[in-house]
C-alpha positions, 0 to 999 in steps of 0.5 A, a space after each residue: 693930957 687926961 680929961 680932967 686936966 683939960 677940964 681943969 684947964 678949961 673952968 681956969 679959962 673961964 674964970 679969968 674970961 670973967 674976971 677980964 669982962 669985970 675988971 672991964 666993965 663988959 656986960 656980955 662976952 660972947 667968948 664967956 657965953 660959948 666956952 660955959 655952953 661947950 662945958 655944960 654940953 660935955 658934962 651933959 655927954 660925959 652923963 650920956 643925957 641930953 641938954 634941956 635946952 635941946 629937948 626944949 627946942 628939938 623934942 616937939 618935932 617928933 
């Protein structure tokens, strides 16, 4: 299975998580939460950049 189609896969995935958590009225899923930090580090990676939020918390320690 290529990339893209996983990748595909994976935001087809995220949709209906959110559309579950709307139909049932839940504000915040941690399931939602994990799956979109786990697709914008890959596409962060796939750049070969660094995700803003790491250089918020990690950068100062140099």
């Amino acid at each position: 299975m290529n990339i893209s189609k996983l990748e595909k896969l994976a935001n087809e995935d995220l949709n209906a998580r959110k559309a579950r958590a709307t139909f049932y009225g839940i504000k915040s899923d941690e399931s939602i939460t994990i799956l979109e930090t786990e697709l914008k580090f890959r596409k962060y990676g796939l750049n070969g950049e660094i995700p803003p939020e790491w250089i918020e918390r990690y950068g100062e320690e140099e």
